[in-house]
C-alpha positions in Angstrom: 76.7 -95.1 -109.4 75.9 -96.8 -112.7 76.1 -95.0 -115.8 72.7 -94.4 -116.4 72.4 -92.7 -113.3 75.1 -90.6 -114.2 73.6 -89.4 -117.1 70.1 -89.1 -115.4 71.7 -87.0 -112.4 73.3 -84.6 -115.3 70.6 -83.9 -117.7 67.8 -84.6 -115.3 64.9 -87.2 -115.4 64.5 -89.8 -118.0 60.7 -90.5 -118.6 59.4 -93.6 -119.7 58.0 -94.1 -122.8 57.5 -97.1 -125.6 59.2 -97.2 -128.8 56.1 -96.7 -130.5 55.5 -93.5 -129.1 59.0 -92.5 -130.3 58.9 -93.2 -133.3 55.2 -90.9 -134.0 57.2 -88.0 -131.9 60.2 -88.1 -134.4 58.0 -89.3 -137.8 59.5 -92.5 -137.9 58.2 -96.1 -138.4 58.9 -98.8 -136.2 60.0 -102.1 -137.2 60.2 -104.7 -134.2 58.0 -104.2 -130.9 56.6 -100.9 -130.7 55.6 -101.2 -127.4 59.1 -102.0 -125.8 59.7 -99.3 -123.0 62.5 -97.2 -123.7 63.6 -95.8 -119.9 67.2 -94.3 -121.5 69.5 -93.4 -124.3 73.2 -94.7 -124.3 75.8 -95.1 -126.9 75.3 -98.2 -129.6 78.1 -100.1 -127.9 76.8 -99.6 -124.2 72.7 -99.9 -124.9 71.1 -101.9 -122.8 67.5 -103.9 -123.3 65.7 -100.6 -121.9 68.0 -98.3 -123.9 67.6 -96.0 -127.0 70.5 -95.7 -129.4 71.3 -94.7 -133.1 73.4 -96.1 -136.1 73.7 -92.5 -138.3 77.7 -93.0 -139.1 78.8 -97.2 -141.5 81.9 -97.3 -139.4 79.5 -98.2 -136.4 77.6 -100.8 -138.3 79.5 -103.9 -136.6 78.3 -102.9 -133.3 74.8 -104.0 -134.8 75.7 -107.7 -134.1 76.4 -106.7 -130.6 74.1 -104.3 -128.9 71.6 -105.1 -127.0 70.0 -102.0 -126.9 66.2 -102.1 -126.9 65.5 -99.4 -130.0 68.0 -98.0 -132.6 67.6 -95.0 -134.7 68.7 -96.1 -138.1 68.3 -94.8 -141.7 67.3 -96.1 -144.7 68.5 -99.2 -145.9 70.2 -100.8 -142.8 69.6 -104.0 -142.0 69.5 -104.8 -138.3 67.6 -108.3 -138.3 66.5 -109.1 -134.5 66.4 -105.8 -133.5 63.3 -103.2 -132.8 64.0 -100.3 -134.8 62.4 -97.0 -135.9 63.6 -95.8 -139.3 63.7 -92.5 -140.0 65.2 -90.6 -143.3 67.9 -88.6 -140.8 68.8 -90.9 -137.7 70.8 -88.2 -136.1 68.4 -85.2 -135.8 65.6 -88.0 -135.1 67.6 -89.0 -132.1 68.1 -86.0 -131.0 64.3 -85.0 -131.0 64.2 -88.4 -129.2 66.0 -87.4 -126.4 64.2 -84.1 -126.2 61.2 -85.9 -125.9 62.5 -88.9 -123.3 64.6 -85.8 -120.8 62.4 -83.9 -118.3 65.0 -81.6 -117.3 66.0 -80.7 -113.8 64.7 -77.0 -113.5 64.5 -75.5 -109.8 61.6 -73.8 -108.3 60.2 -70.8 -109.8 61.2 -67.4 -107.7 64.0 -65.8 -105.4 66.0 -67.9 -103.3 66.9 -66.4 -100.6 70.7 -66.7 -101.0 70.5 -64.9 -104.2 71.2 -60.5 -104.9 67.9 -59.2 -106.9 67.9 -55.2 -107.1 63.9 -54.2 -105.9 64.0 -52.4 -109.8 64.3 -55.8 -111.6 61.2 -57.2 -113.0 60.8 -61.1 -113.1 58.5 -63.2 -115.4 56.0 -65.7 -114.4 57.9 -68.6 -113.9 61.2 -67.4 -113.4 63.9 -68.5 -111.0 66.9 -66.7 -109.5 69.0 -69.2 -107.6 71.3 -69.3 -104.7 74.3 -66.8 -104.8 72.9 -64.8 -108.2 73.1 -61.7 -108.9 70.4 -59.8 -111.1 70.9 -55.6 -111.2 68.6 -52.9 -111.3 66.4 -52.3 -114.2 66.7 -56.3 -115.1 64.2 -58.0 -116.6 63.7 -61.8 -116.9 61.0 -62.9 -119.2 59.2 -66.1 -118.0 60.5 -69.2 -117.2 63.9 -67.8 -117.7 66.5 -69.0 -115.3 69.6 -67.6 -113.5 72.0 -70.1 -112.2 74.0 -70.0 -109.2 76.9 -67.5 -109.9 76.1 -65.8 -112.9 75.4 -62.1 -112.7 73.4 -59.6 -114.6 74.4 -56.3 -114.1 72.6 -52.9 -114.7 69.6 -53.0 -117.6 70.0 -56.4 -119.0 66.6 -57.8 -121.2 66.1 -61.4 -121.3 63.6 -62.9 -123.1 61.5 -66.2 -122.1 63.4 -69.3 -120.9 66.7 -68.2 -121.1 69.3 -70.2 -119.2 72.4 -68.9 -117.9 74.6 -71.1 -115.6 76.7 -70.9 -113.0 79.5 -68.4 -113.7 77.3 -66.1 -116.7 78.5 -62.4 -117.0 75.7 -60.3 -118.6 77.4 -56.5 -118.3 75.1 -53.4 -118.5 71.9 -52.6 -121.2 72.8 -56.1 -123.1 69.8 -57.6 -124.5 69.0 -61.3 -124.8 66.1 -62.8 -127.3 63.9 -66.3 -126.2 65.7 -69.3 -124.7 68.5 -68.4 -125.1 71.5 -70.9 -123.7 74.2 -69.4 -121.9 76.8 -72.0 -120.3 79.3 -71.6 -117.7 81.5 -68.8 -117.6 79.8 -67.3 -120.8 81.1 -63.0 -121.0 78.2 -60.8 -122.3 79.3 -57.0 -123.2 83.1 -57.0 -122.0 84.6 -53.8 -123.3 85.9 -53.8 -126.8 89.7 -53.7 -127.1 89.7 -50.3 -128.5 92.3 -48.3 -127.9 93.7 -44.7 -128.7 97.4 -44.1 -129.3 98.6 -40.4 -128.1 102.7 -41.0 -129.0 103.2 -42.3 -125.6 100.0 -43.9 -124.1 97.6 -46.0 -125.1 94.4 -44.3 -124.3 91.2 -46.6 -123.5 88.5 -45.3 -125.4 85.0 -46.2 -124.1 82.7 -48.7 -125.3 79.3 -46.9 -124.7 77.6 -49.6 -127.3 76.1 -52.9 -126.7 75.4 -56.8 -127.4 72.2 -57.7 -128.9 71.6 -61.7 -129.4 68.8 -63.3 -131.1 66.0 -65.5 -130.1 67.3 -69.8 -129.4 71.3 -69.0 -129.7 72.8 -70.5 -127.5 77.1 -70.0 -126.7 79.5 -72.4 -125.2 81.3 -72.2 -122.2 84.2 -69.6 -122.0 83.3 -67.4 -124.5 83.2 -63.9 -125.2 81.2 -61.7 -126.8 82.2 -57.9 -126.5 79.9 -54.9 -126.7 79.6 -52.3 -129.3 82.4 -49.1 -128.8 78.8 -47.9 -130.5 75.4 -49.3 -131.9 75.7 -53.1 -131.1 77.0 -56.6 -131.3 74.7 -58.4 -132.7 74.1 -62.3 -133.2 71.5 -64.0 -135.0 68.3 -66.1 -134.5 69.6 -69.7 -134.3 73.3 -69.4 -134.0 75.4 -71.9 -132.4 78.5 -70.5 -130.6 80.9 -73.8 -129.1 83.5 -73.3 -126.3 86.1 -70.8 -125.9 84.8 -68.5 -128.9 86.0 -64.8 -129.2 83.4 -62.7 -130.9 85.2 -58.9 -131.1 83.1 -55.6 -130.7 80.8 -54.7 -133.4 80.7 -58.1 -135.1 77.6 -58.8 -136.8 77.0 -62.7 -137.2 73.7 -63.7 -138.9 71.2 -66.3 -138.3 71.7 -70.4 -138.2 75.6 -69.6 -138.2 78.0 -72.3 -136.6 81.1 -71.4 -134.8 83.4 -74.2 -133.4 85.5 -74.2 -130.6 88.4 -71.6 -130.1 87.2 -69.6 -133.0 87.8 -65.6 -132.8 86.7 -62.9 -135.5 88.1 -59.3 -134.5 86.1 -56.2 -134.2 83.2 -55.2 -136.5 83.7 -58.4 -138.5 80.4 -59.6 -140.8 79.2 -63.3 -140.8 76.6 -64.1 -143.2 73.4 -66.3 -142.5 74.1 -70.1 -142.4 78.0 -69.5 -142.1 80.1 -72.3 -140.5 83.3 -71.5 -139.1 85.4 -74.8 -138.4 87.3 -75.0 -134.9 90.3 -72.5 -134.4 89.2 -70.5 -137.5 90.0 -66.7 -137.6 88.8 -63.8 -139.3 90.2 -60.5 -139.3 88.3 -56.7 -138.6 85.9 -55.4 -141.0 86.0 -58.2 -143.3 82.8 -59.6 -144.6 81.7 -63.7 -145.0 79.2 -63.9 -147.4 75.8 -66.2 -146.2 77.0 -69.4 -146.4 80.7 -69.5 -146.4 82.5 -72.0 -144.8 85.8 -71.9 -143.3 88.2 -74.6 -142.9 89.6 -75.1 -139.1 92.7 -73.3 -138.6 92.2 -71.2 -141.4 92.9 -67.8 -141.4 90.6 -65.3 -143.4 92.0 -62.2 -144.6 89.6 -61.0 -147.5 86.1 -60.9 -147.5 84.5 -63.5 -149.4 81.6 -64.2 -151.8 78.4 -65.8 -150.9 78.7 -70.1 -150.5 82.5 -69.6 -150.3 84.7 -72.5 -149.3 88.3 -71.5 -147.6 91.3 -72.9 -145.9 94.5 -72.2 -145.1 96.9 -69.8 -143.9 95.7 -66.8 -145.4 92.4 -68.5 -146.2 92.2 -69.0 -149.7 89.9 -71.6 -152.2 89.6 -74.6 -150.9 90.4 -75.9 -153.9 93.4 -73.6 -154.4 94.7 -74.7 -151.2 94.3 -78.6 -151.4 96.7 -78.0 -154.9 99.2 -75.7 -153.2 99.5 -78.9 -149.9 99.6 -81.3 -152.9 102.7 -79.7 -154.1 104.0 -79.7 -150.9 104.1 -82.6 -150.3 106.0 -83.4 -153.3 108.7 -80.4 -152.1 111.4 -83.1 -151.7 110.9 -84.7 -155.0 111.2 -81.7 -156.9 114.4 -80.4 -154.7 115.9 -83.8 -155.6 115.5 -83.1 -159.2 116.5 -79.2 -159.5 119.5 -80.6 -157.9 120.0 -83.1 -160.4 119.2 -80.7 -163.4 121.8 -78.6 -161.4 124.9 -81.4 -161.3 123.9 -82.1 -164.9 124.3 -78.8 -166.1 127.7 -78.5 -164.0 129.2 -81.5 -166.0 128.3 -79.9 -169.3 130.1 -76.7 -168.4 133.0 -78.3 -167.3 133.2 -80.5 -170.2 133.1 -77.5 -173.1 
């Protein structure tokens, strides 16, 4: 199997189209043949003549003398003489409404198959499609065009809106509610119980999580992560947030809209995340705590206090950038400054012994 067919079997279909047409789709110009048919998208270094690439990061600007891809995506001011290009102000998010355009996704037939659980109580949308070996509960409803993968279940009450996706392994628990296209990747939890807990001297005594999750139109949230319901009122997650793999969002967090959240990230219960927040991979913010719209959090760090809107953190507790990069330049001169207490300290020695 070559690689193009690798990547046509994963994302589905790649339609044909010419560079021309591209480049009006994505509001580009195109400098070279605008009728060269573009039939895939591979990496700069691996393009071939039928192939659509991009040049957003200098460090790949050699590869220009070497691809033989038949479009590239490239900024302002690059110079790629030979080549048919379409320039664009922001090569990256034009490439990436290129390949929305070139894909035609693999999307099975609307309806029921008949290896797949759907309670008589569930209410489907035009358009929808409940595959092989799912499971959709009473009182379900699937807006249309929304789609429910092998594997993934939807127990008791769950709302999802229009063309929703959840794949193979999805956990939707009771009641939670899902906004439009909305992404949902393998192995995703919705509406786990909290970890609350009751102490009695002895025990630890569960106490119920009667809440529940509420998540916004176009969010979509990595594989392996978790998003618990409410012990009351609801976990909520804004329009337009992007949730990457193995992500721990705690009961009663509220994250606002267009936040980022990178991979192995956690936030504990009823936490606050402001609009446009970014949380950098392996990032972790404590109960209660509010991130101002905004913020951004250095991976690793580990946020303790709330903090202001447009904040910038790092470290171990999160503190001021700023603050931070002094305190690791002074560590890293910890051996120099040992070296010359210790001096100051034989020096002083002599003096003493010498009155």
């Amino acid at each position: 199997m070559s690689a193009r067919e690798h990547t046509q079997g994963r994302a589905g279909r790649l339609r044909e189209t010419t560079l021309g047409e591209i480049a009006q789709a994505v509001g580009g110009t195109v400098e070279g043949d605008g009728a060269a048919m573009i039939r895939g998208a591979m990496p700069i270094e691996r393009a071939g003549p039928d192939d659509l690439t991009f040049l957003a990061n200098p460090r790949y600007a050699k590869a220009l003398a070497t691809t033989r891809a038949g479009g590239i995506v490239v900024g302002e001011g690059v110079q790629a003489d030979g080549h048919n290009l379409i320039r664009v102000t922001h090569p990256y998010l034009a490439f990436a409404r290129a390949l929305t355009l070139l894909v035609q996704p693999a999307l099975p037939e609307p309806g029921i198959h008949a290896g797949a659980h759907v309670h008589p109580g569930a209410t489907l949308g035009a358009g929808a499609a409940v595959m092989a070996g799912a499971y959709v509960g009473a009182r379900c409803v699937l807006g249309p065009g929304t789609i429910v993968f092998p594997g993934a279940v939807l127990l008791e009450g769950v709302v999802c809106g229009a063309d929703c996706h959840l794949y193979p392994g999805v956990v939707v628990r009771e009641d939670c509610r899902l906004g439009d296209r909305v992404i949902l990747n393998p192995n995703v939890s919705i509406g786990g119980d909290g970890y609350g807990f009751a102490q009695d001297g002895a025990r630890h005594v569960k106490i119920p999580q009667i809440g529940t999750v509420e998540i916004g139109d176009d969010v979509e949230i990595g594989a392996g992560s978790t998003v618990d319901r409410a012990a009351m009122g609801a976990t909520t997650i804004g329009r337009g947030t992007k949730i990457d793999n193995l992500v721990m969002v705690g009961h009663g967090c509220t994250i606002g809209e267009d936040v980022l959240i990178v991979a192995q990230s956690g936030m504990a219960g009823s936490a606050t995340i402001g609009d446009r927040a970014i949380l950098a991979a392996r990032a972790g913010v404590l109960g209660h705590l509010t991130l101002g719209a905004g913020t951004l959090v250095y991976s690793r760090a580990h946020v303790t206090k709330s903090t202001p809107e447009g904040a910038v953190v790092s470290g171990n507790p999160a503190r001021p950038h700023k603050e931070q990069l002094r305190r690791d330049a002074l560590l890293a001169r910890i051996d120099q400054l040992n070296e010359r207490v210790a001096q100051l300290e034989r020096r002083v020695g002599k003096q003493d012994e010498q009155k």
